[in-house]
C-alpha positions in Angstrom: 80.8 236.0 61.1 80.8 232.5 59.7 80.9 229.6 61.5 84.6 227.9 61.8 85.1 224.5 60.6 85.9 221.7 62.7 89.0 220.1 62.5 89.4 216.7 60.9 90.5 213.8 63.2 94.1 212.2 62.3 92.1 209.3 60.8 90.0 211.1 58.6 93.0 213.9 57.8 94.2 213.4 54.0 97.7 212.2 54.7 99.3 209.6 52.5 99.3 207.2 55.4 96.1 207.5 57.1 94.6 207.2 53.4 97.0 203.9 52.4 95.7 202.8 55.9 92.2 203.4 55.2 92.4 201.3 51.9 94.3 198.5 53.9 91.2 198.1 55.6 89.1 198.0 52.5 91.1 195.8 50.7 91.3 193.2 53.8 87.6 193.7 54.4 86.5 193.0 51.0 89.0 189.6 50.7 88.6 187.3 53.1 91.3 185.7 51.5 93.7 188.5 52.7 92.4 188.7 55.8 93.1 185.3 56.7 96.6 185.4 55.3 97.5 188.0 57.3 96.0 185.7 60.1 98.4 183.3 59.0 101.2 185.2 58.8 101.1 186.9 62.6 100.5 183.2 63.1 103.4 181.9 61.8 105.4 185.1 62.8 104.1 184.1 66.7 105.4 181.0 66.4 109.2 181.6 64.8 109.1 184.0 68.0 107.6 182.1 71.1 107.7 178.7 69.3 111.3 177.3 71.5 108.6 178.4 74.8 105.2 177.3 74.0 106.9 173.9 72.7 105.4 171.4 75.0 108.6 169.5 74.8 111.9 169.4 74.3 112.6 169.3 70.4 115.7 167.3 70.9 114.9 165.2 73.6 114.6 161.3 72.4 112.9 158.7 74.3 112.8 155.8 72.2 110.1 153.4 74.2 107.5 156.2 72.0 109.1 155.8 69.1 107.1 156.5 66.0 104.1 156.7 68.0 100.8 157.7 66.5 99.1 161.0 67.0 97.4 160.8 70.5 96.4 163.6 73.4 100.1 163.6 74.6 101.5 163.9 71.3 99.1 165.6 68.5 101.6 165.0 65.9 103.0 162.4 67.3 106.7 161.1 67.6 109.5 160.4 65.4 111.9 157.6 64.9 113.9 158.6 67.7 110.7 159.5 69.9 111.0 162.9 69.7 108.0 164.6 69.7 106.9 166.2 66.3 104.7 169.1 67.3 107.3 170.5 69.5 110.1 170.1 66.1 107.3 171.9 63.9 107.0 174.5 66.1 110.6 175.4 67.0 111.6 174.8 63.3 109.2 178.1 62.4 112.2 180.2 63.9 114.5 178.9 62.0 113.3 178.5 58.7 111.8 182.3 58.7 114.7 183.5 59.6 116.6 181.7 56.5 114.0 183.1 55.0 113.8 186.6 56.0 117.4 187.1 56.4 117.8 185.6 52.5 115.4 188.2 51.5 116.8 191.1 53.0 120.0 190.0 51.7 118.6 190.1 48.1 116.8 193.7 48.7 120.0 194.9 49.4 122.1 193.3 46.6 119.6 193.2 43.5 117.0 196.0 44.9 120.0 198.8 45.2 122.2 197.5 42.3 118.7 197.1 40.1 117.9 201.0 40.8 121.0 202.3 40.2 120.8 200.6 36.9 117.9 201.8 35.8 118.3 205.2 37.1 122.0 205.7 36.0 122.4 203.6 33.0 125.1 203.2 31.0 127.8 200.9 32.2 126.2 200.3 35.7 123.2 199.1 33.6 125.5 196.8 31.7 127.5 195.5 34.3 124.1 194.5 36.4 122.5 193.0 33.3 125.6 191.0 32.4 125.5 189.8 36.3 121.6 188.9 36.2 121.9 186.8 32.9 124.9 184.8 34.0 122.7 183.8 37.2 119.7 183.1 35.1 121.9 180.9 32.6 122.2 178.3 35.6 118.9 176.2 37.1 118.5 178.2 40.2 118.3 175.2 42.5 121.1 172.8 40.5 123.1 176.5 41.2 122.3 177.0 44.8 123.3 173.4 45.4 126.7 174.2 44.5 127.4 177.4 46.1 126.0 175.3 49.5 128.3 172.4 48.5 131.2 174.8 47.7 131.2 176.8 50.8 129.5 174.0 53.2 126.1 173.6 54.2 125.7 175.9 57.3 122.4 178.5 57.8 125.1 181.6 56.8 125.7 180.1 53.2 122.1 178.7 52.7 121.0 182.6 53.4 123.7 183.9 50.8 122.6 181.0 48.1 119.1 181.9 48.1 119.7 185.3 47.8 122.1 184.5 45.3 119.4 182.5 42.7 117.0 185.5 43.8 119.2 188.2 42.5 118.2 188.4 39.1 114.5 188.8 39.9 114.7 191.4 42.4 117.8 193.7 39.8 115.5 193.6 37.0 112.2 194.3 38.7 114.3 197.4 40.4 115.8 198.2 37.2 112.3 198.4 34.9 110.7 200.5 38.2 113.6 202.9 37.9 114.1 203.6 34.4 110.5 204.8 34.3 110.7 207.0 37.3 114.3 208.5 36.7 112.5 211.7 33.9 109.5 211.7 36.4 108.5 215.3 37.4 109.4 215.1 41.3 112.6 213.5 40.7 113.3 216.6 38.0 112.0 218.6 41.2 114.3 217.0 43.6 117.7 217.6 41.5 117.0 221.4 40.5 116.5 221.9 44.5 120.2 221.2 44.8 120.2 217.4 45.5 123.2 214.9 44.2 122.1 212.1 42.0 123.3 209.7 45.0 120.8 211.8 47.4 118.1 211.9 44.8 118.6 208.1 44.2 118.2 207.0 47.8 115.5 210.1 48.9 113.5 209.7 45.8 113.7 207.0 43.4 114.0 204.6 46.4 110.8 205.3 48.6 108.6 205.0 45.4 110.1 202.0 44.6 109.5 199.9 48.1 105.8 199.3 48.1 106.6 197.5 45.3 109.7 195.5 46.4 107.7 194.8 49.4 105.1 192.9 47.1 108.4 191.2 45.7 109.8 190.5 49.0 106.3 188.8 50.1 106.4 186.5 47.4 110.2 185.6 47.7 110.0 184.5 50.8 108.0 181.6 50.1 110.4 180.4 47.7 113.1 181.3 49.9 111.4 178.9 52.7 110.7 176.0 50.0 114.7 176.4 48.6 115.8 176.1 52.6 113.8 173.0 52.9 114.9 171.7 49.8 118.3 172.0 50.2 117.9 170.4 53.8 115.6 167.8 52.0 118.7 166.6 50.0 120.9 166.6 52.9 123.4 170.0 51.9 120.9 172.1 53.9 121.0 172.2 58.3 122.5 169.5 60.0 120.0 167.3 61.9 119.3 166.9 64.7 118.3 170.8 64.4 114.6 170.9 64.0 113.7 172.2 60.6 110.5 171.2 58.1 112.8 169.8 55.3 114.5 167.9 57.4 111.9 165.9 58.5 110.2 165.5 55.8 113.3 163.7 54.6 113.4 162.2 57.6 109.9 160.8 58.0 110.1 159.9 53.9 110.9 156.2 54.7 108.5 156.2 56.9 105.5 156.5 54.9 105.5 152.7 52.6 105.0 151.1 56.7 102.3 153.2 58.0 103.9 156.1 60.1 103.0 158.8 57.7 102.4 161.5 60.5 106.1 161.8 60.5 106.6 163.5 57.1 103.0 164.8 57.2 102.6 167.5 59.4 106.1 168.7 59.0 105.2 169.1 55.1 101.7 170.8 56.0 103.7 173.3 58.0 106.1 174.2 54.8 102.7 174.1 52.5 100.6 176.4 54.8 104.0 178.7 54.8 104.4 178.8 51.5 100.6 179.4 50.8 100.7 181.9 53.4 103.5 184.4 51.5 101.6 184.2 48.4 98.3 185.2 49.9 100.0 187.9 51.5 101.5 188.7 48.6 98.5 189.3 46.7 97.2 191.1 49.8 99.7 193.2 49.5 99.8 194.1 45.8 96.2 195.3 46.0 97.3 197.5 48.7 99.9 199.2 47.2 98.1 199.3 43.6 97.1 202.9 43.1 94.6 201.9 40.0 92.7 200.3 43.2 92.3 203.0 45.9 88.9 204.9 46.0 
């Protein structure tokens, strides 16, 4: 009688997932590069989330007998024009700006992503109508354009989100589109009409979950712009309000600062948008070797 063989464990088992997991691993082992971007981003991700309570001061709290003091023990970053302190601002700022940023690329997933797929799968006058909308965007410069929408509706977090994801439209309906028009004739999606499936089920079931890995890539890389075109805007003065602690803020703030000495004051804030930034486009790297097929063993 012949000996029965044992079973697999779940991580060794040859499911899509535990195999996508196991070349995560490779690919983060292999790149140290990766690896410490995603470092950076659970970093970064800590701080939007616990930044308001590990602050070790009140972001909005002026005491103006420390004004513009250096960095020190009591202040690392030291203090503002006002006194406030500037590691406390950095840190409470993380929330905000991620969530400009993450909320602005949702936002775009849902308007170019969806209207980009049914483009490409559909055709026709859908395809047209998207195209049409994607060039007119792209005949603007993206941040001369997302100036005015902010000056035209008024420069609050809601219509800095729907700017950004505005200028980012184009990008994310054509990249959708492309990804779709190759998959629509593919052999599973032939499989998943004959079974009985509307073209609307088929679209969202099928052509949709082979499509993310690659949107996610997308969405990684976005959202570094997305943070950059927040601070910008801010920068100019149509993005938050002061005194609400956000990076381009004070950098514009602590601008003026710089010709008589205080540089701290625009100088960490801008690391913290730099390392940000640098951060998304690491991890978007990270995670286009990831999801590459051509690259798992």
């Amino acid at each position: 009688m012949m000996a029965e063989t044992p079973a697999l464990p779940a991580a060794e088992s040859g499911s899509p997932l535990a195999a996508l997991l196991r070349h995560a691993r490779h690919v983060v082992a292999e790149n140290p590069v990766t690896a410490a971007a995603f470092v950076l981003f659970f970093l970064l991700l800590l701080c939007a989330v616990l930044g308001p309570a590990l602050a070790p001061f009140d972001p909005l709290a002026s005491d103006t007998s420390r004004a513009l003091a250096a960095p020190s023990a009591r202040h690392p970053f030291g203090t503002d024009h006002l006194g406030r302190d500037i590691l406390s601002r950095v840190m409470v700022a993380a929330r905000l700006d991620m969530g400009i940023a993450l909320s602005s690329v949702a936002l775009v997933f849902l308007l170019g992503g969806l209207s980009g797929i049914a483009a490409g799968y559909f055709g026709g006058w859908t395809d047209r109508i998207v195209g049409r909308l994607a060039d007119t965007i792209m005949a603007f410069p993206l941040f001369v354009l997302a100036m005015g929408i902010v000056a035209a509706l008024g420069n609050t977090v809601t219509n800095i989100v729907i700017a950004t994801a505005i200028v980012n439209f184009p990008l994310y309906a054509r990249i959708a589109r492309a990804e779709a028009a190759v998959r629509r004739e593919a052999g599973y999606v032939q499989a998943a009409r004959l079974t009985g499936n509307g073209e609307y089920r088929v679209l969202l079931t099928t052509i949709l979950p082979n499509i993310l890995p690659i949107m996610a890539v997308q969405m990684s890389l976005t959202m570094g712009y997305a943070i950059l075109n927040a601070a910008g805007l801010s920068f100019i003065g149509l993005g938050v309000k002061p005194p609400t602690p956000e990076w381009g803020i004070m950098v514009a703030e602590g601008a003026s600062y710089i010709v008589s000495g205080e540089w701290w004051v625009a100088l960490f804030p801008g690391l913290a948008l730099m390392l940000a930034v640098f951060t998304f486009n690491l991890l978007g790297d990270g995670l286009r070797d990831i999801v590459d097929p051509q690259r798992r063993s």
